[in-house]
Each structure stands twice: as structure tokens, then as C-alpha cells.
Wavefront OBJ file of the C-alpha trace (Angstrom):
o trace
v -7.323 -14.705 9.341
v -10.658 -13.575 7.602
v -12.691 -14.123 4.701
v -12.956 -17.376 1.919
v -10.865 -20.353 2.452
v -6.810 -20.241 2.530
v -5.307 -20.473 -0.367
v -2.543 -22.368 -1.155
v 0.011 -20.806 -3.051
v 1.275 -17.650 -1.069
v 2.148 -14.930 -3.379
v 2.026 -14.120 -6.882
v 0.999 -10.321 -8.303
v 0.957 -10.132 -12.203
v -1.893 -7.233 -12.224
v -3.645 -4.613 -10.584
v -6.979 -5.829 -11.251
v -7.136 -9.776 -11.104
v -9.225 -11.331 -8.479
v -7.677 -10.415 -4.923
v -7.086 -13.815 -3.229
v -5.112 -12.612 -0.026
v -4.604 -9.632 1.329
v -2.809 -8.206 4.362
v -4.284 -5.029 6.775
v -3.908 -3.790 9.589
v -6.727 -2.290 11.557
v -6.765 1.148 13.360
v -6.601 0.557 17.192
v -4.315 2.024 20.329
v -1.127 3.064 17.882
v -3.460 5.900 16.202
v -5.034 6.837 19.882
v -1.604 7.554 21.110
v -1.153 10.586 18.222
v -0.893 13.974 20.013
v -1.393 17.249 18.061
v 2.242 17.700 19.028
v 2.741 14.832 16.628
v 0.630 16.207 13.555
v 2.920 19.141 13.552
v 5.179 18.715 10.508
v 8.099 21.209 12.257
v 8.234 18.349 15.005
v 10.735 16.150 15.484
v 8.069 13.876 16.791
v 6.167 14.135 13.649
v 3.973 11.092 12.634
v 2.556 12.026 9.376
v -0.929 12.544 10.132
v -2.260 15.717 9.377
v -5.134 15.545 11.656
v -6.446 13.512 14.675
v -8.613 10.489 13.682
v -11.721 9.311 15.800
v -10.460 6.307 16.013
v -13.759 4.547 16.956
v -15.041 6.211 13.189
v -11.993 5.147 11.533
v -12.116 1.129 13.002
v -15.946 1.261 11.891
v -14.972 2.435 8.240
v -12.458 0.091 8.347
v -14.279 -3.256 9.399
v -16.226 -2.010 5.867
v -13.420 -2.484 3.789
v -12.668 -5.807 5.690
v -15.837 -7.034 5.334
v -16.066 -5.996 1.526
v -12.418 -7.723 0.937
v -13.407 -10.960 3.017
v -15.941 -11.620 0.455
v -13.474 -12.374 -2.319
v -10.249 -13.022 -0.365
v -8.278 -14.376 2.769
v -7.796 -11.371 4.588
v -4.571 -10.807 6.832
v -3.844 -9.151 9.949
v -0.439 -8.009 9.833
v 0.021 -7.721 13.797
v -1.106 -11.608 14.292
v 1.201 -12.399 11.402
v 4.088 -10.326 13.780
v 2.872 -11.958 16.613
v 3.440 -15.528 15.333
v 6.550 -14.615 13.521
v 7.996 -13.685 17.424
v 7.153 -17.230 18.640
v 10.406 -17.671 17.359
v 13.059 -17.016 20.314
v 15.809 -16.150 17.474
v 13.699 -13.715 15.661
v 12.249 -12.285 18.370
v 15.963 -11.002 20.083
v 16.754 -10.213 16.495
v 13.909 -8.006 16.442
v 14.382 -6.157 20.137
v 17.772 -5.548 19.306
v 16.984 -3.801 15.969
v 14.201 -1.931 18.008
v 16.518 -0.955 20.650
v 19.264 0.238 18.613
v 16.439 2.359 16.555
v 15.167 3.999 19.752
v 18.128 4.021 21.756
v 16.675 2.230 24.611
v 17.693 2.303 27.956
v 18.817 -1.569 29.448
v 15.214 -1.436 31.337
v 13.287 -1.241 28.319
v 15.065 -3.423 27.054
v 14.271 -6.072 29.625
v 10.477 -5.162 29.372
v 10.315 -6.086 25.771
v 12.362 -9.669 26.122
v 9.617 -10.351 29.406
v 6.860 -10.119 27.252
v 4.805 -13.023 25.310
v 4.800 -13.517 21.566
v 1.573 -11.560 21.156
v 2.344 -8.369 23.934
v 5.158 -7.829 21.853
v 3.604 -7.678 18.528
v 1.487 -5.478 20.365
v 4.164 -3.073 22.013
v 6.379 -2.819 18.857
v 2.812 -1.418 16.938
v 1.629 0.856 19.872
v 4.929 1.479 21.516
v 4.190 0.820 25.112
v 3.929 -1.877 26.985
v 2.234 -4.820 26.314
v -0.414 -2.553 23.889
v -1.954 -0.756 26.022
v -2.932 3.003 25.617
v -2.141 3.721 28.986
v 0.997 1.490 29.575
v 4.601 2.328 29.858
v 5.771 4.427 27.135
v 8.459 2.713 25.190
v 8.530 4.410 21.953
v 6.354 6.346 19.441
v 3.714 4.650 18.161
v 3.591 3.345 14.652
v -0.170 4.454 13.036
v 0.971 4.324 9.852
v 0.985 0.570 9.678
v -2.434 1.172 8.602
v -1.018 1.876 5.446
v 0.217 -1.922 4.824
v 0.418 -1.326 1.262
v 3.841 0.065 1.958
v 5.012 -2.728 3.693
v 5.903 -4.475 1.058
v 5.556 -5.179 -2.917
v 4.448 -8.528 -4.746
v 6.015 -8.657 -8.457
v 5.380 -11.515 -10.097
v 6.501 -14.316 -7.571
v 8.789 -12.097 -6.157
v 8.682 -10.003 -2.569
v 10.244 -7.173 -2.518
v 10.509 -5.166 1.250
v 10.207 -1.778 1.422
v 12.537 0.810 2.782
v 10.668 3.716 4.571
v 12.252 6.708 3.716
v 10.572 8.626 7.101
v 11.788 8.462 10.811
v 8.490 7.567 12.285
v 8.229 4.639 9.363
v 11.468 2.670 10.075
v 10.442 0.475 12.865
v 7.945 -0.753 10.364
v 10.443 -1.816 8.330
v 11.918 -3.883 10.744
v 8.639 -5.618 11.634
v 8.390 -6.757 8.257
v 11.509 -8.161 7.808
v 10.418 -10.140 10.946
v 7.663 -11.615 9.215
v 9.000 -12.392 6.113
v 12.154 -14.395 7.885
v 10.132 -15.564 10.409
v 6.566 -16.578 9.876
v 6.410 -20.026 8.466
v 4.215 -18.607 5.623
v 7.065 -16.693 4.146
v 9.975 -19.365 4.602
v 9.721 -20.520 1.084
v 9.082 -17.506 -0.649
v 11.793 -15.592 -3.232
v 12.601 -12.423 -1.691
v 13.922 -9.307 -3.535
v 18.057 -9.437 -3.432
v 17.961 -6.084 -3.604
v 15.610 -5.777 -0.945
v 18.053 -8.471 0.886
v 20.871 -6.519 0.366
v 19.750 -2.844 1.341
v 18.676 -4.887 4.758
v 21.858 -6.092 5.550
v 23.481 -2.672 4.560
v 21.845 -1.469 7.475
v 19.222 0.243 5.417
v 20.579 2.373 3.470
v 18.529 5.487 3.655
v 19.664 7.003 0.041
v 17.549 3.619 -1.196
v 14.398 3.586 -0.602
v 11.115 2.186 -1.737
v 7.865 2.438 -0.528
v 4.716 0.174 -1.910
v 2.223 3.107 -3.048
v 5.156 3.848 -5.571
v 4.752 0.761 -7.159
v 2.053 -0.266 -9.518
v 2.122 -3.965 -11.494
v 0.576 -3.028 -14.755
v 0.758 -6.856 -16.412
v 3.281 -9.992 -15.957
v 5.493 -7.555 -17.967
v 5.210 -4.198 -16.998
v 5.613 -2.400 -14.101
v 5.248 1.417 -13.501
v 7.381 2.796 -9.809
v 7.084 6.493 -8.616
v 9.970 8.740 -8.740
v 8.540 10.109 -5.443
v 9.122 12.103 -1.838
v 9.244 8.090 -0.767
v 10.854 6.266 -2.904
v 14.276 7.175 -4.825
v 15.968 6.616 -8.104
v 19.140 4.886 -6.421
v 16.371 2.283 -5.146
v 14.147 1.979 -8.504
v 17.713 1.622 -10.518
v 19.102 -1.280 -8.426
v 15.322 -2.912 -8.648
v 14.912 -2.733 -12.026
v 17.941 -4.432 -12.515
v 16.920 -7.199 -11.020
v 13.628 -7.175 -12.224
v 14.525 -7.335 -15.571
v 16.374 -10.555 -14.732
v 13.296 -11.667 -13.294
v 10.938 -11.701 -16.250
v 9.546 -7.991 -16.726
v 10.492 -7.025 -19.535
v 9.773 -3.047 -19.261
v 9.981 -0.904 -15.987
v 8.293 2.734 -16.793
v 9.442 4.811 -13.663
v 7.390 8.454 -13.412
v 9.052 10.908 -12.186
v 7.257 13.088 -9.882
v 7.058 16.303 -7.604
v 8.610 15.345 -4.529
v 5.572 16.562 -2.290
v 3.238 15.670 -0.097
v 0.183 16.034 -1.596
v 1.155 13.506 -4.081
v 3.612 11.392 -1.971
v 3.086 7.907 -3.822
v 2.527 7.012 -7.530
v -0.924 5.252 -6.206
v -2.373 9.318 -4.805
v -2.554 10.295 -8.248
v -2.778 7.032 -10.528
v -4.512 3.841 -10.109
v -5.865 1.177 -11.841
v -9.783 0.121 -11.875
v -9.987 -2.390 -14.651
v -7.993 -3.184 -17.658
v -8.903 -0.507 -19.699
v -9.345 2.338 -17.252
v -7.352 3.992 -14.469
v -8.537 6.753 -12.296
v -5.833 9.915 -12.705
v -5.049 12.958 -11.027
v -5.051 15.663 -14.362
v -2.261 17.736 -13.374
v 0.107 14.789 -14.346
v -1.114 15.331 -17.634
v -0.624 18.935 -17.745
v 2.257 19.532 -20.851
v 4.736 21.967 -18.798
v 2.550 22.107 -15.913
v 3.914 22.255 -12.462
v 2.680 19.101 -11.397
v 3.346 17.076 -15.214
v 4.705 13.668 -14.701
v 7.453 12.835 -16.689
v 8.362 8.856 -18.002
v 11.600 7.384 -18.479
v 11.256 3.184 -19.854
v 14.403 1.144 -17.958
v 14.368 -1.667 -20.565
v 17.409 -4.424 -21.962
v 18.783 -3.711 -24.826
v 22.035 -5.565 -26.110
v 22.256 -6.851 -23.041
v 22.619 -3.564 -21.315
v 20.189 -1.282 -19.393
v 18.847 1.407 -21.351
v 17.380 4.462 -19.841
v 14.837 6.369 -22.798
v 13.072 9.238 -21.647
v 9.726 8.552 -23.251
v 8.797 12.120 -23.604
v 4.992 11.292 -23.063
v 2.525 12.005 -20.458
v 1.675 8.634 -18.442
v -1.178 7.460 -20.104
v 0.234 7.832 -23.787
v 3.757 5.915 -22.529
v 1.197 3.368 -21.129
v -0.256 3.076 -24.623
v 2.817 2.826 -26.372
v 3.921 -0.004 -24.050
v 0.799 -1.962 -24.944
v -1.385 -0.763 -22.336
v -4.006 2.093 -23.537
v -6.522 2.910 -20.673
v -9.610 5.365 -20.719
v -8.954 8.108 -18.203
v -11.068 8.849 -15.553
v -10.469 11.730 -14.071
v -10.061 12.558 -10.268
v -12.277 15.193 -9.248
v -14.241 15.098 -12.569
v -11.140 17.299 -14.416
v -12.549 20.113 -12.309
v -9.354 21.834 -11.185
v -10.686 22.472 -7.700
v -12.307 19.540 -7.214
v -9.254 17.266 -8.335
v -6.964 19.124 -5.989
v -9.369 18.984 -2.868
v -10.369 15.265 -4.000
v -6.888 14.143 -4.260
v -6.283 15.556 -1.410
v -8.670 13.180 0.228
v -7.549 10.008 -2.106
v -10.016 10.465 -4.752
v -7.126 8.306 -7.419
v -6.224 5.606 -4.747
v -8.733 2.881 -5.689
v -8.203 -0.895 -4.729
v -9.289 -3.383 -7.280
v -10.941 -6.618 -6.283
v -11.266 -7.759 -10.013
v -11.063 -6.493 -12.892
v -14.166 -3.664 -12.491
v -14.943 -3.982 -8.748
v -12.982 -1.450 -7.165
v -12.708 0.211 -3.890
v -12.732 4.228 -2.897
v -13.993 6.503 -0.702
v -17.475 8.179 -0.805
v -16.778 11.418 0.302
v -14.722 12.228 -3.143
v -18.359 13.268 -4.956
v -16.889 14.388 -8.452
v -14.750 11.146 -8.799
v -18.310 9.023 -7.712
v -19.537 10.829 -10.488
v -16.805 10.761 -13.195
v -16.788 6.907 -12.326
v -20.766 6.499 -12.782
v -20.115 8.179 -16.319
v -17.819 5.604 -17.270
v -19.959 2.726 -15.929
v -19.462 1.967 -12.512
v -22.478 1.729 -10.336
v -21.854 3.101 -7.301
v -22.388 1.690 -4.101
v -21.709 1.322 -0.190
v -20.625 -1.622 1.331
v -23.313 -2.596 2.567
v -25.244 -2.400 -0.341
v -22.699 -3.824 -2.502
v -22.838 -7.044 0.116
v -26.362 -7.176 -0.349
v -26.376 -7.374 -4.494
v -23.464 -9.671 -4.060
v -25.812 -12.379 -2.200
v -29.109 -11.585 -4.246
v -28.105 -11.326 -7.774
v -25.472 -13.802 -7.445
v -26.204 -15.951 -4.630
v -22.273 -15.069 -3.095
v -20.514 -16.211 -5.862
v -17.952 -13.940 -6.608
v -16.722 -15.618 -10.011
v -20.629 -15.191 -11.223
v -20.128 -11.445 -10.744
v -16.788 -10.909 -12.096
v -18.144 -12.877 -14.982
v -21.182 -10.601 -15.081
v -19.053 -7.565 -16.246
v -20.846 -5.075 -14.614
v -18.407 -2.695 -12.804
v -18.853 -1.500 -9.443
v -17.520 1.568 -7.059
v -18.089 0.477 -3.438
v -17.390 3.480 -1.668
v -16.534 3.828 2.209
v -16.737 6.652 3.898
v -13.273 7.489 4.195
v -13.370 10.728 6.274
v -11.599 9.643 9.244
v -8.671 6.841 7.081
v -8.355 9.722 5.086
v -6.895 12.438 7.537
v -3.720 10.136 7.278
v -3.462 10.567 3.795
v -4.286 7.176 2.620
v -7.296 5.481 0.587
v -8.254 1.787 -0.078
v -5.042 1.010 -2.029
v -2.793 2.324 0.593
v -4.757 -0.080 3.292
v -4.481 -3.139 1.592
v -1.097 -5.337 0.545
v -2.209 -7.926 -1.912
v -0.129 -10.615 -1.336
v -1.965 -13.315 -4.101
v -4.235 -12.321 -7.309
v -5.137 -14.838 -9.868
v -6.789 -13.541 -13.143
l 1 2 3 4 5 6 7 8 9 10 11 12 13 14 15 16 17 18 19 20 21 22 23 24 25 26 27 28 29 30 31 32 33 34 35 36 37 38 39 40 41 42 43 44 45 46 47 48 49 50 51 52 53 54 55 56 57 58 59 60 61 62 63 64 65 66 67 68 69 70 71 72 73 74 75 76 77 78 79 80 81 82 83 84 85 86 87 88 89 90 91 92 93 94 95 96 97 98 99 100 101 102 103 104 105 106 107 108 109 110 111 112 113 114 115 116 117 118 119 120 121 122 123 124 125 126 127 128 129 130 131 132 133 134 135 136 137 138 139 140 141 142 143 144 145 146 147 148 149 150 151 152 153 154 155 156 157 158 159 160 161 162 163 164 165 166 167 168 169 170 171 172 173 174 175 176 177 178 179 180 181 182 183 184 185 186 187 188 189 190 191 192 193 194 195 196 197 198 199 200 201 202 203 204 205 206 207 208 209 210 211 212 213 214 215 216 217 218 219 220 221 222 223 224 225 226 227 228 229 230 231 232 233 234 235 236 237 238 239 240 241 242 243 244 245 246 247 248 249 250 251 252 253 254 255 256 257 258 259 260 261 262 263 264 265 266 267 268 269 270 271 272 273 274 275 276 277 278 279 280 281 282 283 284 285 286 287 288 289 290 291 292 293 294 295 296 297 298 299 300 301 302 303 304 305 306 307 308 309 310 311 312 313 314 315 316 317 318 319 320 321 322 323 324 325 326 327 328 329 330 331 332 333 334 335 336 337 338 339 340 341 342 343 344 345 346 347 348 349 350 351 352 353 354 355 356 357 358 359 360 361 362 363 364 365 366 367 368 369 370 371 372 373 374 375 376 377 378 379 380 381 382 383 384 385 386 387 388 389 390 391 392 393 394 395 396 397 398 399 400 401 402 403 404 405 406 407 408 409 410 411 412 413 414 415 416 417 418 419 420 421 422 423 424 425 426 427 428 429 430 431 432
């Protein structure tokens, strides 16, 4: 574990822009050196969905950035060592070769591989998919890259955890990883866990349900906005809101969107960077456009559900609910430059408080539409640096400096597997 001291309460999520406390990642290593260009190949069966090959040794240096930026406000998480412990456990460790086996049909000597292994070869075979880790070892399985993209994992509401469901093939053994955790680790033993997460697990997984964290955005302790999304589906965001609405949100604004790719999570086209401002893609705005988002409020009335169809763009439905933000807009509202810069994860911004955000440098017209609204713009380094000499480390000095800052990574190599800061990071704790 990295960064400031542990903190003692686990989870609890009741923004998108309170201080980040705790965090979970997992950094790019032998999983996303195993992808082929047979695997990049949407028509395959073997499809992992990257669209390009990463330099991996690019992508673990723009990663150790963001890890180094996050450490200096929060405890930051490996996700693999949190496996790894988890499968110290002799129960949940069978549990979990059995789940993998039945996933990948594996043959009996696989099998016996897997249950030879320690506690932290495993964690490192289920990630990479051969044995014991190692690029070159046995082949077992595919390899899971997209674990990078922890932000799926899993959702914090509140003081709730809800799992996710990955609605892709080469996602799915990353469901069952998690679920190992979150029974297993002795960090997760008290927590409340979604029943309707719960229940879709021992349904086998249900594919028609499924929910995916980038589709889920925690606007305040009563509000939450989901995606209507290629990932995630309305069978899944139906049976959650119920039970979210029992769980003190009070209003659950699901957008419906085009089931596509470009735009395959809520948190590609929309994301918060302080109270009062979000960064947006514009199409969603677009009245009749192709690409226009539409919002339908789940909210109690009587006693019952109701389901009104707001018939508002996103940002107005976020005003009406109590919640009016200044748009910035991706690619500077330059229609070109918002589709190539969304492309690239130009909206999908992390928040380390309310005004300190995280994105990636290479998107030049966001940088600039978020300098016009106030953010100075930095790299990590240099964000470090002003961190230590203007406030001596102290992150609460800063926060209560209310400047705003854009620390921008790099990004090009993260970003060939169509994820930005956001999509990297699972905030398991934020405290306002």
C-alpha cells in the first residue's frame, strides 16, 4: 500500500470531488505485454478491447505519475496484492479456481497448476493468465489488461459496495477476482455489500444485468447519475435503484446513451471537476442530435417507483435536481477536436478534491477550455513541486487555497485502451 497513512474507516463515497482518501489501481505490467494484434481485432473471438498495442514500459512510467500524484493525498491500493492476500485463504482460494476453471474450461492439468501455486503466483496467474505471472510461462488463459481500468471493478455509494458485472467476455474473470476480495480480504469482511450485486452473483451472473463502474457517477449523498450504456443495462440500473432508494438516495438520474464504443461509459463523456463544473462531451447536448443524451429521474413517490422522463439535456436535469454546473467543454466545443479528444479521454477526469483534478495532456483543446475556466495547468511533476513549496505538503492548505489545478499525464500509451484517470482509479473512501 502507498501514499499518507491508512485510514480507518474503509469506504464511504458521497461525491465526486471530496478529498480522495483511498484509492485502488492496478498498474500495467505482463497482462498488457501478452496482447497480440490478433487480440486488438474487434472481429476476434479473442478480442481484448484494446484498440492498439501499448509500450508497456511508456504506459508503467505514465502510470507511476498518477500514483505518485494520488499518493500525495491518499492511501493508494494495489488491487493484485489485495487478490493476493484475499487467496491466503484456502476456502476462497478453491472457490476462486473453480470459478476460473469453469470460465475457461480448463483441462484437470491446469487445474492442478493453479491449486500448486502460492497465494501471490496465483494472484499473479489469474491477472496475466499463465503461470505463476510470467510473460513467458505456461499459457493458462487470456490475459486480463483491462484490470487497469479498476474503476470498473466496483462502485462506492454512500457506505455501500456495489460489484460490478462485466458485460464483455474478456472482462468476466475480473469479476470473479473481485468478488474474491470483497469476501475474502479481511478489509472488506465488515463492509455492506450491494444485495443486488449479491444476488446477480449467486445467479451465476446474469449477463442481461450488468453494471460497470465508469457508468456510475455519485453526484452528492443524494444523487446519483448511472449510464444507460454498451456496459451497463437498464435491467441492472432498475434492480439498483431500487435498492438504492432504500438506502438513502433519494434521486437516481439514469442517461440514456448510444450504445457505442466511442462513448462506452457515462465517465468518456461526463465528469465531474469540482462542485460547480463538469467537463462534457457536447454532442450529449445536441437537441435531436445523434449522439443527445436523454434523462429519465427513478425517484419514490407514494411509496412506489416512478420513472419521469425529464425531457432535458444532462446538465439542465442536473440543475433541476439541485445541482447546476458550468460546462466545460471537451475539445473546446470544437466539433473535431471534441470527437478526436474524446476519443483519447479528454471528459474522464479524476478529482482529488474539489478543484484538483486529473487528465491527460495530450487532449490540448480541453487543457485549454480548462485554463479558461481557471484551472492552472500542470504536470505531475510540477504539480508535486508547488504542492511542497507553496504549501509545505499539506494537502488540506491547498484544498483550502481554492486555486484549481489540471495535472495532466501524458496519457498516450493508457489511452490506446480507451481509458483516462477516472477509469484507473476506484475510490474506495472520500471525506469532504
Amino acid at each position: 500500500m502507498l501514499g499518507r497513512d491508512r485510514i480507518p474507516e474503509m469506504i464511504q463515497v458521497n461525491s465526486e470531488v471530496e478529498r480522495l482518501r483511498r484509492v485502488v489501481v492496478q498498474p500495467p505490467g505482463p497482462a498488457l505485454e501478452r496482447i497480440l494484434p490478433a487480440h486488438i481485432v474487434p472481429e476476434s473471438s479473442g478480442y481484448l478491447l484494446f484498440d492498439d498495442l501499448v509500450d508497456v514500459r511508456l504506459a508503467q512510467r505514465e502510470h507511476s505519475q498518477l500514483c505518485e500524484v494520488l499518493g500525495a493525498f491518499a492511501e493508494v491500493v494495489v488491487f493484485q496484492d489485495l487478490l493476493a492476500e484475499s487467496l491466503e485463504d484456502a476456502a476462497r482460494r478453491s472457490t476462486l479456481i473453480a470459478q476460473v476453471a469453469e470460465l475457461h474450461q480448463l483441462a484437470e492439468a491446469d487445474v492442478a497448476i493453479l491449486e500448486a501455486l502460492d497465494a501471490a503466483a496465483l494472484a499473479a496467474s489469474l491477472v496475466v493468465g499463465t503461470e505463476g505471472g510470467e510473460l513467458d510461462g505456461r499459457h493458462l488463459f487470456p490475459p486480463a489488461p483491462n484490470l487497469i481500468f479498476t474503476r470498473d471493478l466496483a462502485v462506492v455509494a454512500g457506505d455501500v459496495l456495489i460489484v460490478g458485472n462485466a458485460s464483455k467476455k474478456a472482462r468476466r474473470r475480473e469479476t470473479l477476482m473481485t468478488w474474491a476480495v470483497v469476501e475474502g480480504h479481511p478489509d472488506f469482511q465488515d463492509l455492506q455489500v450491494s444485495s443486488t450485486s449479491r444476488r446477480i452473483r449467486d445467479a451465476g451472473g446474469s449477463a442481461p444485468l450488468t453494471l460497470e463502474g465508469g457508468d456510475f457517477l455519485v453526484i452528492s449523498s443524494s444523487l446519483v447519475c448511472v449510464g444507460a450504456s454498451e456496459r451497463t443495462s437498464w435491467s441492472m440500473i432498475v434492480s439498483l435503484a431500487e435498492e438504492l432508494l432504500d438506502t438513502g438516495f433519494t434521486r437516481v438520474l439514469v442517461v440514456e446513451m448510444p450504445k457505442q464504443r466511442s462513448s462506452m461509459h457515462l465517465d468518456t463523456v461526463f465528469t465531474m471537476v469540482h462542485w460547480d463544473s463538469g467537463v462534457i462531451y457536447p454532442p450529449l447536448l445536441e437537441p435531436g442530435g445523434r449522439e443527445q443524451a436523454h434523462v429519465i429521474r427513478l425517484r419514490r413517490v407514494g411509496g412506489t417507483t416512478a420513472v419521469e422522463d425529464l425531457s432535458s439535456d444532462m446538465l439542465a436535469a442536473l440543475a433541476q435536481e439541485g445541482h447546476p454546473l458550468q460546462a466545460i467543454l471537451c475539445g473546446g466545443g470544437h466539433p473535431i477536436h471534441a470527437a478526436r479528444e474524446q476519443w483519447t479521454d479528454g471528459a474522464n477526469y479524476v478529482a482529488l478534491g474539489p478543484g484538483i483534478v486529473v487528465g491527460y495532456a495530450r487532449n490540448h483543446h480541453t487543457g485549454s477550455a480548462m485554463r479558461a475556466a481557471g484551472f492552472e495547468e500542470m504536470d505531475p511533476a510540477g504539480f508535486l513541486e508547488r504542492l511542497e513549496k507553496d504549501f509545505q505538503g499539506d494537502v488540506e492548505a491547498m484544498l483550502n487555497s481554492g486555486r484549481r489545478y489540471a495535472i495532466h499525464l501524458v496519457g498516450s500509451e493508457l489511452s490506446r485502451g480507451r481509458g483516462g484517470p477516472r477509469c484507473l482509479t476506484l475510490p474506495l473512501r472520500r471525506e469532504g
